[in-house]
GUZA-201280 format. One line per field, with one value per residue (C-alpha): y, z, x. Coordinates in nm, 4 decimals. Layout:
BEGIN
yy (Y, ...)
zz (Z, ...)
xx (X, ...)
END
This chain:
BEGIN
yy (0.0000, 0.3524, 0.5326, 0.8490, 0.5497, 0.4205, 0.7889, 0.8294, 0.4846, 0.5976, 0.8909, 0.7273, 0.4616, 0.7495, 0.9132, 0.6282, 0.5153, 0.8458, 0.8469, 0.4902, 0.6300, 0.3957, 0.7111, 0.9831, 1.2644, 1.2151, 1.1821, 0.9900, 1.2990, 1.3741, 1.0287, 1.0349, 1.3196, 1.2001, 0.8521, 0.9969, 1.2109, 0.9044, 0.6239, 0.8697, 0.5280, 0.2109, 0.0615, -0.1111, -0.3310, -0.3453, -0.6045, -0.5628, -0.8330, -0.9663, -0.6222, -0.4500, -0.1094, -0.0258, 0.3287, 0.4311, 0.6855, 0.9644, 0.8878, 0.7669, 1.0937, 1.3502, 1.1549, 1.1717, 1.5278, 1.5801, 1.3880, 1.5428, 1.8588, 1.7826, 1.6578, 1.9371, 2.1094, 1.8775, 1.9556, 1.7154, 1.8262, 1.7404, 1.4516, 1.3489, 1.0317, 0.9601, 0.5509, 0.3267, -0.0331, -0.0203, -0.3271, -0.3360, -0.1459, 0.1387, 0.3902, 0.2821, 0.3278, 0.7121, 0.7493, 0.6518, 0.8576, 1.1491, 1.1037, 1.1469, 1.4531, 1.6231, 1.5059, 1.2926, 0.9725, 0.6644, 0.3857, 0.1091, -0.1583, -0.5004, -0.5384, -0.8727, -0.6624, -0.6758, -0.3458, -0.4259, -0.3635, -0.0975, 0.0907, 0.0572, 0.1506, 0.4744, 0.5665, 0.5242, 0.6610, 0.9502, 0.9384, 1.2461, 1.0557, 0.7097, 0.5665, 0.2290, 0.0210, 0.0165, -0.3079, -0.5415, -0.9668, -0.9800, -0.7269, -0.4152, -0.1498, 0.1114, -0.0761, -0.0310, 0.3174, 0.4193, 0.2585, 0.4689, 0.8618, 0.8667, 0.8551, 1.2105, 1.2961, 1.1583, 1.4247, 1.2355, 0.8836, 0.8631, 0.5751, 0.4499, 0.2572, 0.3990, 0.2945, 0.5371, 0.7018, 1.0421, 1.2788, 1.0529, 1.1786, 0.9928, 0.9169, 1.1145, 1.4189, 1.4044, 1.3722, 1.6853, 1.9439, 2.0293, 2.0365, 2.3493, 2.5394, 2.1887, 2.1415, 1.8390, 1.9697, 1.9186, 1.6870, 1.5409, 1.1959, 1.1106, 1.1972, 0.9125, 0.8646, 0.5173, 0.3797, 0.0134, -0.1986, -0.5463, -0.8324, -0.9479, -1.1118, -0.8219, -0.8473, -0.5224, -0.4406, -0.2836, 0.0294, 0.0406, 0.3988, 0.4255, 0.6794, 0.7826, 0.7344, 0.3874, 0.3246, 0.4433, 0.2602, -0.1134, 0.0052, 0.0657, -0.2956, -0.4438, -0.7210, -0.4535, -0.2703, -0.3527, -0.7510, -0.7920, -0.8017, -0.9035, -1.0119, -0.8345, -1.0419, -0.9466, -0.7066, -0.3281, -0.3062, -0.5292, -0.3629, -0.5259, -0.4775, -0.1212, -0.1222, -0.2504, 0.0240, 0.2516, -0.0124, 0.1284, 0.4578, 0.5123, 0.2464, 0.1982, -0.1356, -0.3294, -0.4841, -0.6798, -0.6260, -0.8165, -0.7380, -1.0914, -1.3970, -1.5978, -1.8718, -1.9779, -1.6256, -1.6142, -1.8469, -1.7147, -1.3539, -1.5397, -1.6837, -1.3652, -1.1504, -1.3664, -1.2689, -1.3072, -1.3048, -1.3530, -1.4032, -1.4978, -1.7585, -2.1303, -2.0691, -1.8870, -2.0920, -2.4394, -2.3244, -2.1552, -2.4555, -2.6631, -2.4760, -2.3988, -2.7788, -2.8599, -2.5979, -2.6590, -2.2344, -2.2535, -2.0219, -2.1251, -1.7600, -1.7444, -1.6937, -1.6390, -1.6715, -1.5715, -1.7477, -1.5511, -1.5093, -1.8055, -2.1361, -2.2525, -2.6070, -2.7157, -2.9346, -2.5677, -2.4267, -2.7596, -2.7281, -2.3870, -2.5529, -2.8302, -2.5796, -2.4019, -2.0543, -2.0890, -2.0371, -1.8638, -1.8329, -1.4956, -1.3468, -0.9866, -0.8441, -0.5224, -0.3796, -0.5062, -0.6078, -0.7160, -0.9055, -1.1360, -1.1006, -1.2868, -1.4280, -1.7193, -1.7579, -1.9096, -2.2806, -2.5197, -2.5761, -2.2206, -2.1103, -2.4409, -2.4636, -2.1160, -1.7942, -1.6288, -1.4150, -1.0805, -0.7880, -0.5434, -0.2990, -0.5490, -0.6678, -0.9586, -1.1241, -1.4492, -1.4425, -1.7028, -1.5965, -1.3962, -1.1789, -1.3112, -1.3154, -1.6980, -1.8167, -1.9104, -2.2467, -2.1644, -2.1460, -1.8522, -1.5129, -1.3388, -0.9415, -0.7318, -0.3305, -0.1811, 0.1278, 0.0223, -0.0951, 0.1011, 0.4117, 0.2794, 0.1661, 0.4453, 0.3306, 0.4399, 0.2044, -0.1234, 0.0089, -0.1071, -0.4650, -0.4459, -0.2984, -0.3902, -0.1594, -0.0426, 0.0181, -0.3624, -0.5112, -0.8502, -1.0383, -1.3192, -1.5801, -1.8151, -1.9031, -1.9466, -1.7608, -1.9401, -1.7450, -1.6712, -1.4587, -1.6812, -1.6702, -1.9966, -1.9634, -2.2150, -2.1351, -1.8958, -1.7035, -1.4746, -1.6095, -1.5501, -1.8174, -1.7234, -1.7922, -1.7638, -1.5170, -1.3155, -1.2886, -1.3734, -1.2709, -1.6222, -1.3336, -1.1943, -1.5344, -1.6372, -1.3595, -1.3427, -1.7321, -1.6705, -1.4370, -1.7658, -1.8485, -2.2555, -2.1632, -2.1472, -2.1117, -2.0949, -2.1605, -2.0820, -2.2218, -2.3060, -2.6565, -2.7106, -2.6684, -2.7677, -2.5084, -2.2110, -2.3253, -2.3048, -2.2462, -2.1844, -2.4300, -2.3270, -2.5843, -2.5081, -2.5742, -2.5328, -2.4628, -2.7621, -2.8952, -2.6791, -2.7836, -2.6190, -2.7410, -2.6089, -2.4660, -2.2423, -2.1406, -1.9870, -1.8541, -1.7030, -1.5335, -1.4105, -1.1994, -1.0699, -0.8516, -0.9834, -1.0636, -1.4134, -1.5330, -1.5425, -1.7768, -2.1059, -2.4109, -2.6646, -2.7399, -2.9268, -2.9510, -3.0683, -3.1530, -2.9152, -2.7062, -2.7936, -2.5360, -2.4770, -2.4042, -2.0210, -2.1241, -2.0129, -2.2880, -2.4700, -2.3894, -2.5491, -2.9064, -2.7985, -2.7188, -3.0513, -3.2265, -3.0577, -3.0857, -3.4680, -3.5493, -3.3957, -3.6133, -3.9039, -3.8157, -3.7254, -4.0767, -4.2992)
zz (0.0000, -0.0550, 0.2762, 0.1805, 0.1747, 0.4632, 0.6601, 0.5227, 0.6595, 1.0044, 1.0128, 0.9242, 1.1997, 1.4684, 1.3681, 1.4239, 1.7343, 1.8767, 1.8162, 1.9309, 2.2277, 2.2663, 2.2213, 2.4781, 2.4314, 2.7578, 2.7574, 3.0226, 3.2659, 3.3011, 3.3999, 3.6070, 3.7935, 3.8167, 4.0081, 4.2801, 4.3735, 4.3376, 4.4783, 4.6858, 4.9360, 4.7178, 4.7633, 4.5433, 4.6151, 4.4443, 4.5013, 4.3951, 4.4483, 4.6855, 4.9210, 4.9814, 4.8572, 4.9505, 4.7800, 4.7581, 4.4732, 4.6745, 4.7137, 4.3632, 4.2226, 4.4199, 4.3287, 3.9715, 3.9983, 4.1262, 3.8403, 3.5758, 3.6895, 3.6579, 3.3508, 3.1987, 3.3521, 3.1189, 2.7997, 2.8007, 2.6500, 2.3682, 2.1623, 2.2741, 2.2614, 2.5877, 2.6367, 2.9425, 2.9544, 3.3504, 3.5557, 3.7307, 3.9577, 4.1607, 4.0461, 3.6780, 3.7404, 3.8756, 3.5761, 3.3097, 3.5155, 3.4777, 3.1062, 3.1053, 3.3026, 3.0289, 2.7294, 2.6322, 2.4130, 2.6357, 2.4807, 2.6812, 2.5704, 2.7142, 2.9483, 2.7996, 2.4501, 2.3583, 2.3135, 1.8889, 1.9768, 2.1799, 1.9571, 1.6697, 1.8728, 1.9945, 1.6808, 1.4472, 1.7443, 1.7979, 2.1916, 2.3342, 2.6820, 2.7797, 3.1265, 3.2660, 3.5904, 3.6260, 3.6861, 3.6791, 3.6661, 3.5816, 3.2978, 3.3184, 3.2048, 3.1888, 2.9679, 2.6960, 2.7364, 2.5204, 2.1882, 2.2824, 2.3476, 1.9536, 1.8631, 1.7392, 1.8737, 2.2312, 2.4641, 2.8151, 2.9504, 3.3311, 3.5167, 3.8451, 4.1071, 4.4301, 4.2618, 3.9939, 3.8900, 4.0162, 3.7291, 3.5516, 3.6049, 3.8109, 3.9485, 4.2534, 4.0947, 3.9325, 4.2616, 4.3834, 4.2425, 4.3680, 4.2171, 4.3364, 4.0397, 3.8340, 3.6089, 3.3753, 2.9976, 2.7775, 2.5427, 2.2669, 2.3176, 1.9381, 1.9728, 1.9747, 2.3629, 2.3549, 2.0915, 2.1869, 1.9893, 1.8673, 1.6715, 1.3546, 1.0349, 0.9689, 1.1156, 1.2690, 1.5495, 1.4612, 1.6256, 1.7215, 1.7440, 2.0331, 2.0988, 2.4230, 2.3060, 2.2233, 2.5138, 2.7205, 2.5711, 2.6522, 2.9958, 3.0392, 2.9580, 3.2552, 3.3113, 3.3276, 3.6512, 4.0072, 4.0416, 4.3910, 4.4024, 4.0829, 4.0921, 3.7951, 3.6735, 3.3231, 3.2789, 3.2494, 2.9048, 2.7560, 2.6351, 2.9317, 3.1916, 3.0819, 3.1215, 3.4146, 3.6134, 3.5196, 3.6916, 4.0237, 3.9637, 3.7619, 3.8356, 4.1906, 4.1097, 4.3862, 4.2401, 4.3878, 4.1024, 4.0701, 3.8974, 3.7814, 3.7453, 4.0486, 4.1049, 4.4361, 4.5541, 4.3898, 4.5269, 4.8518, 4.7808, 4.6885, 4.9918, 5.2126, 5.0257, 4.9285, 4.5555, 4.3624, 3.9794, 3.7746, 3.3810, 3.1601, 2.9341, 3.0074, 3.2005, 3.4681, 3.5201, 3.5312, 3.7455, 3.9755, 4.0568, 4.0645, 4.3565, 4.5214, 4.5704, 4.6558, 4.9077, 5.0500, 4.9637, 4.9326, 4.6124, 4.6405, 4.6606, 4.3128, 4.1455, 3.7979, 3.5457, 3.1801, 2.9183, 2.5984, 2.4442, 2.2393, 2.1199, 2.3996, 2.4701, 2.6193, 2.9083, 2.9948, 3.0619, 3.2660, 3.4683, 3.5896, 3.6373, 3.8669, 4.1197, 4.1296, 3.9321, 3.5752, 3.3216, 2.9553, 2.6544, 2.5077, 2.2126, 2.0995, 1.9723, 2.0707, 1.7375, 1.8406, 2.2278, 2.3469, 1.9862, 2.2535, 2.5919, 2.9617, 3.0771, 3.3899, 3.4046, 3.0409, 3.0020, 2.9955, 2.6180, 2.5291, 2.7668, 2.6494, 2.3351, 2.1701, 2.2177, 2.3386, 2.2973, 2.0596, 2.3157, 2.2598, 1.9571, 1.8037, 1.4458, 1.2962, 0.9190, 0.8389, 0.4477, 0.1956, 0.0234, -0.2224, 0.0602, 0.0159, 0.3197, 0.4590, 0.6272, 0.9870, 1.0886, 0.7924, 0.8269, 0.7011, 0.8008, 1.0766, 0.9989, 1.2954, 1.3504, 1.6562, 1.8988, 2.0960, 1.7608, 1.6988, 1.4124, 1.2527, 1.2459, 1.2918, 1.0275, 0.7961, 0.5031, 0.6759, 0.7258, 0.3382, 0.3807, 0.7286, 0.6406, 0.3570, 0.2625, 0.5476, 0.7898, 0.8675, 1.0511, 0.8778, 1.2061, 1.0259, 1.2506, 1.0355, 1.2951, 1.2396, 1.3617, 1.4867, 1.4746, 1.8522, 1.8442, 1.9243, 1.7456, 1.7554, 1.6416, 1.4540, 1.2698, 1.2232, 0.8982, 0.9936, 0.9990, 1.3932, 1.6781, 2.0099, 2.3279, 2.6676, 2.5100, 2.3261, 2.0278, 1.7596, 1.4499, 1.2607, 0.9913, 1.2570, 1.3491, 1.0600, 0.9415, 1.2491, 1.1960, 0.7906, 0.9199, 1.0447, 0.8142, 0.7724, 0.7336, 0.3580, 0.4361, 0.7604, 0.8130, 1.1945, 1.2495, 1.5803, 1.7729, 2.0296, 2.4127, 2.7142, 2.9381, 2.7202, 2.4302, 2.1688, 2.1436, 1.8384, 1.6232, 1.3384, 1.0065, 0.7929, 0.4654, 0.5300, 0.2760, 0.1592, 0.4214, 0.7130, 1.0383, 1.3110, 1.6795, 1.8924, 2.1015, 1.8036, 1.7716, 2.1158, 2.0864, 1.7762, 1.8829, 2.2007, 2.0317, 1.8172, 2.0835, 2.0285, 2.3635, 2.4549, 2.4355, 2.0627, 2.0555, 1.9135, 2.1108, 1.8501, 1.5785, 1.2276, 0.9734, 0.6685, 0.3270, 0.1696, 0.3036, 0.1673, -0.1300, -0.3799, -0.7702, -0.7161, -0.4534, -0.1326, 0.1811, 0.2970, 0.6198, 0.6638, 0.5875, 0.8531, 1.1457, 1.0803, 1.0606, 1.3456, 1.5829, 1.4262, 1.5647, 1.9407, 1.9699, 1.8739, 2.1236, 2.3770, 2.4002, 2.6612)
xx (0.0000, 0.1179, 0.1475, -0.1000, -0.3492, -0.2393, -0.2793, -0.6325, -0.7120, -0.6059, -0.8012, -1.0818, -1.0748, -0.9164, -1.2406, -1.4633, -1.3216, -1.4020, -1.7385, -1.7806, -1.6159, -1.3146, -1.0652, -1.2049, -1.0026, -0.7629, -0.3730, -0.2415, -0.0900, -0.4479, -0.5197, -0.2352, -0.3629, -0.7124, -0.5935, -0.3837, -0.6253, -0.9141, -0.6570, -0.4056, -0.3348, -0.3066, -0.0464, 0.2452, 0.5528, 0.8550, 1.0979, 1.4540, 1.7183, 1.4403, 1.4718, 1.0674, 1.0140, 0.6669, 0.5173, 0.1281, 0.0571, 0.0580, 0.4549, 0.4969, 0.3453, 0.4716, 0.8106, 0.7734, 0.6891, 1.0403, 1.1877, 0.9960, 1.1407, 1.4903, 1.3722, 1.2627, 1.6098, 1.7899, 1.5989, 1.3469, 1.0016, 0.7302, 0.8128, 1.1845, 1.2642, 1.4201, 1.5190, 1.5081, 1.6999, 1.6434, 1.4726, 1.1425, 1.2377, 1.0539, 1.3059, 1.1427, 0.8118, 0.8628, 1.0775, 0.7704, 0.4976, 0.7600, 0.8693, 0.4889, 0.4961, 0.6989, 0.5221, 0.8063, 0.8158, 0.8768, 1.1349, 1.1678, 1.4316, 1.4335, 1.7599, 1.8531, 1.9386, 2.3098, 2.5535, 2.4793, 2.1041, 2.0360, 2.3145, 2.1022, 1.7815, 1.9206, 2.0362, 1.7375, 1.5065, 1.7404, 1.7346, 1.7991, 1.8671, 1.9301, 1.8864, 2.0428, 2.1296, 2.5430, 2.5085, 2.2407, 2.2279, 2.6480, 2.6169, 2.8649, 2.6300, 2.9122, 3.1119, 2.8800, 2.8189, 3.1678, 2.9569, 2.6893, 2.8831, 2.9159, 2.5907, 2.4699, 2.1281, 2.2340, 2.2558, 2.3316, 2.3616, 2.2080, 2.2847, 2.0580, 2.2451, 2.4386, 2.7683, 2.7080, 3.1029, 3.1793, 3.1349, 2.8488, 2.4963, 2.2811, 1.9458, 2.0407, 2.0888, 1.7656, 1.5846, 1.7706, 1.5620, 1.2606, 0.9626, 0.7858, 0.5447, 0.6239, 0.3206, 0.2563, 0.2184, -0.1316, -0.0444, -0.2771, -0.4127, -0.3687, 0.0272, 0.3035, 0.4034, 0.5523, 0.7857, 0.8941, 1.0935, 0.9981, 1.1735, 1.0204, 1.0827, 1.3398, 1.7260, 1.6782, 1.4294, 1.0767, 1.0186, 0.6442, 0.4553, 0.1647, -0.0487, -0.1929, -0.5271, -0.3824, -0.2687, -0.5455, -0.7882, -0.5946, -0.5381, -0.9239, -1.0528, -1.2384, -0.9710, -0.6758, -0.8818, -0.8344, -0.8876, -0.7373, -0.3535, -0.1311, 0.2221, 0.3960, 0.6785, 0.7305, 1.0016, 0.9474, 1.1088, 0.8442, 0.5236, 0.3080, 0.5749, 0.5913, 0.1843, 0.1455, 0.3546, 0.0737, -0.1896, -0.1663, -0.1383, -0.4052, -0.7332, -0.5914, -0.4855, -0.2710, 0.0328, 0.3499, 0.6087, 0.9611, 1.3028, 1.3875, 1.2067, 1.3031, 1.0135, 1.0827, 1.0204, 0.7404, 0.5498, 0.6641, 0.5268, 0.2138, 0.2046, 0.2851, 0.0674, -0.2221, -0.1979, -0.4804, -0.3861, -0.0580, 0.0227, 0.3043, 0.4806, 0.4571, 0.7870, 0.6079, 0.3498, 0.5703, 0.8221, 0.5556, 0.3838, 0.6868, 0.8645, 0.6002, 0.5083, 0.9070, 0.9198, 0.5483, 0.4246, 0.0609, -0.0604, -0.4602, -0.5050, -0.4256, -0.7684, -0.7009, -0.3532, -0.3270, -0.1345, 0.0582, 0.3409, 0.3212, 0.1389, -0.0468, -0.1670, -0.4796, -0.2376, -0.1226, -0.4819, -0.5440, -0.2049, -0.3379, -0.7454, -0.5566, -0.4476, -0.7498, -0.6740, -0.8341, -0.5830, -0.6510, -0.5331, -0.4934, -0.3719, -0.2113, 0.1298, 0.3341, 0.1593, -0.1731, -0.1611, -0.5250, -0.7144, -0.8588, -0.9528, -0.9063, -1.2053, -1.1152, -1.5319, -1.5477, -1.5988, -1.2881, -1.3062, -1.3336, -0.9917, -0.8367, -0.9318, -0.9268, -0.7524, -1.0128, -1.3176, -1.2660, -1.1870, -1.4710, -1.3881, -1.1762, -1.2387, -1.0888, -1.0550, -0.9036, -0.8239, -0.6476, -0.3526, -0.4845, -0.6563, -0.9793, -1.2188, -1.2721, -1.5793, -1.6104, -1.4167, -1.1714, -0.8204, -0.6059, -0.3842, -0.5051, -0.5953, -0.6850, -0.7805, -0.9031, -0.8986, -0.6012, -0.3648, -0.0274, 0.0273, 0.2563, 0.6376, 0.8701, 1.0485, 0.6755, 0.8215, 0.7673, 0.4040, 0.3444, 0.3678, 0.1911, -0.1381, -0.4309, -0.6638, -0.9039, -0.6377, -0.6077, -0.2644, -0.1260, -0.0329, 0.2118, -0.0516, -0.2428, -0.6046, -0.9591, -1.2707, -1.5830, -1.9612, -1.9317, -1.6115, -1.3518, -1.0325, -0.7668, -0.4103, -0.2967, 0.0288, 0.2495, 0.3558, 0.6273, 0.9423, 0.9960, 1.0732, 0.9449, 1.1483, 0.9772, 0.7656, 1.0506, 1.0501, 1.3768, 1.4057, 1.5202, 1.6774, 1.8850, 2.0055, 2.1107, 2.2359, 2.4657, 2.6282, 2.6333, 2.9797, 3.1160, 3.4057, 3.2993, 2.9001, 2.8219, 2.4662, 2.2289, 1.8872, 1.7146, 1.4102, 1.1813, 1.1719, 1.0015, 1.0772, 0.8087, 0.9390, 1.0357, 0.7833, 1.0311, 1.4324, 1.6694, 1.8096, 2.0457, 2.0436, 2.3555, 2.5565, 2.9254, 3.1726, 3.3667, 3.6479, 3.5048, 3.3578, 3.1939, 3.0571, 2.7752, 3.0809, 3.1721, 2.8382, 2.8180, 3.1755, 3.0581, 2.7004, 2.8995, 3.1578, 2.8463, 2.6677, 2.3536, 2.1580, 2.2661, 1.8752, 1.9749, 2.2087, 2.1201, 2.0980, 2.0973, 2.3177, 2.1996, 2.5066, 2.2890, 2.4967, 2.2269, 1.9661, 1.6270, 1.4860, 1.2460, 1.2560, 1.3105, 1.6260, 1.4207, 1.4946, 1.1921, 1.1606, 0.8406, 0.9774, 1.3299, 1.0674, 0.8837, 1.2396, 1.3826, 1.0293, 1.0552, 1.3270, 1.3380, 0.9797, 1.1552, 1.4790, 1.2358, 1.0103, 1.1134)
END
């Protein structure tokens, strides 16, 4: 599509959605406002390195106040970029609600990302600031700040830790100034205020554009509101880490959030704090369970716990039903993040079974390859629109192979819709491999081990993986005479400053990749080999 087309398309539906009420003309400072006055004494937790910060909004706004000032004393304003690579941590969440403050774009970046990157991230977003731990899980935060100094539209790098270098700035000198006469700026709801970066079928990362009107209208579904207390374990630089900061502060929402997955703990905090609801990848939910039987933590408060990220399995749904919290599954994307919605009071087969109910405003289309429309029960690619999609890539070219006419997003899923509204996933298009809900770009991956002197050609592909769902294997071609070991591999990927979730953990050496007449590798018929072949390694 050309992108004028694409623009009028928005408009339309930006139009529509207003009437239909789903955009209501807010930007989140003034919701911000509204729910510390409304919920001044709710109350969150933030665990870091298992130490208890506790904070009500009253703290955490007056706080961000502060921040927003020194903000603003550093340049910050209207539509600068400004990125964070920081942890849950409660130092985060005053950062976002301040970022907001100012009218600033929020760019979170996932702290498992690699110096390779967040380097191209700052660049092509043109950060004016970027924020990160010093150090944080092993990884020397400082060291990779000399890559980053170069770069032309960054302005300053803070770091957040009490070990910050003498001479650096720091969270600490942020929270020096006051914030007396501070006010937060009018913005307009329809302007970009998050950009977040997502891996697709592209080498690079995607940078994804949402609005606050966007925004706001995800964060106002029912299930999103105040359903007793939530443990938060997904990791602030993801899009529903970075959402859920805003829970409490805004619809009074208790939450017990946590800098790193750790499920022992977790069960324990369930246990101390009688949590009522939690989410996540299969990962979460395994592990969970598992250490909470071993070490005897009792998590029957649990009432409810949502399954994404990835293709789910009926077992997974009944794992969660045999503890006595109904699990769901649900579906969405970074571009799209709520198609379907979390209901625990549906009937087994439609949680198990499905991926849920269309969230209200949603619209769906499954077509065949020509873009035809399908009936119900057919199977085909996955289009979705609604009042709570992205606008756009920043990059606006990749918007042309994203969007059909009407304003509709090609997912990459292949699914089926029945008559009721339920939409199951099925397949997947793109040319992605999801690990513990991240997502890889197989591209990236292979473009990475083709520099390896012995690989002549590489193909990544997706096998299977009960814990993390799936994990990388590589399939390769190498030139004649070479060899090459898993151990290379991982010597390889490490020198390449990707994050290390990208290296592969299986090796194929094939004699010849498998193609078709035009020279294209099958990766259809590598998947079905590889996933083959760890069910037959796997039977006892």
């Amino acid at each position: 599509m050309e992108l004028t087309d694409i623009a009028a398309d928005r408009r339309r539906l930006r139009e529509q959605w207003r009437r239909l009420g789903y955009h209501a003309g807010q930007s989140i400072p003034q919701l911000l406002l509204e729910g510390a006055r409304r919920h001044p004494d709710v109350e969150s937790i933030y665990y870091a390195e298992k130490h208890a910060r506790r904070t009500t909004n009253r703290e955490l706004y007056a706080h961000s106040l502060r921040i927003a000032a020194s903000l603003r004393q550093l340049g910050v304003g209207r539509g600068d970029v400004v990125a964070v690579q920081l942890p849950t941590w409660y130092e985060t969440t005053v950062l976002y609600l301040a970022l907001m403050h100012v009218g600033a774009i929020v760019l979170p970046i996932v702290s498992i990302y690699g110096t390779a990157e967040v380097e191209f991230i700052l660049r092509q977003s043109k950060a004016k600031l970027y924020f990160s731990p010093v150090k944080w899980r092993k990884v020397d935060f400082l060291a990779r700040h000399a890559a980053f100094r170069a770069l032309p539209d960054l302005q300053d790098i803070v770091v957040v830790g009490e070990d910050a270098p003498a001479g650096m700035t720091s969270w600490e000198r942020l929270e020096s100034t006051a914030a007396d006469g501070f006010e937060p700026v009018d913005c307009d709801p329809d302007a970009v205020s998050l950009l977040m970066y997502t891996s697709g079928t592209t080498s690079a990362p995607k940078g994804v554009q949402h609005t606050h009107h966007s925004l706001l209208r995800e964060w106002g579904r029912p299930s999103y509101r105040n359903r007793g207390l939530y443990l938060a374990n997904l990791p602030a630089g993801h899009y529903t880490g970075y959402t859920y900061m805003f829970r409490p502060s805004i619809y009074g929402a208790p939450m017990v959030f946590l800098d790193q997955w750790d499920a022992q703990f977790a069960a324990e905090l369930v246990q101390r704090h009688r949590i009522k609801a939690g989410g996540g990848t299969p990962i979460f939910l395994f592990s969970l369970i598992e250490m909470a039987a071993k070490h005897g933590f009792d998590i029957s408060s649990l009432e409810s716990f949502s399954l994404g990220g990835q293709g789910m399995t009926p077992d997974l749904v009944q794992l969660a039903d045999s503890q006595g919290f109904p699990g769901a599954r649900v579906y969405g994307s970074t571009e799209h993040p709520t198609v379907t919605s979390f209901d625990p009071e549906l009937p087994f087969e439609k949680r198990a079974h499905t991926d849920g109910r269309l969230d209200e405003g949603n619209e769906v289309r499954i077509v065949d390859d020509a873009g035809r429309d399908l009936p119900f029960g057919r199977e085909g690619e996955i289009l979705t629109r609604g009042p709570e999609m992205f606008v756009g890539y920043l990059d606006a070219d990749l918007d042309r192979d994203s969007f059909v006419a009407g304003g509709w997003l090609k997912s990459g899923d292949i699914g089926r819709l029945d008559a009721e509204g339920f939409l199951t996933i099925t397949d997947r298009k793109k040319d992605i491999i999801i690990r513990g809900g991240e997502n890889i770009s197989s591209v990236e991956v292979e473009e990475t081990l083709a520099r390896h002197p012995a690989v002549r050609a590489a193909a990544a592909v997706a096998m299977p993986d009960r814990i993390y769902g799936e994990k990388v294997c590589v399939c390769v071609e190498l030139h004649p005479g070479q060899s090459i070991t898993m151990g290379d591999v991982r010597e390889h990927f490490a020198r390449s400053g990707l994050a290390k979730q990208k290296t592969p953990e299986r090796l194929e050496i094939l004699l010849e990749l498998p193609r078709n007449a035009s020279g294209k590798v099958k990766k259809n018929e590598l998947r079905a080999a590889v996933r083959a072949k760890v069910e037959r390694e796997q039977e006892p």
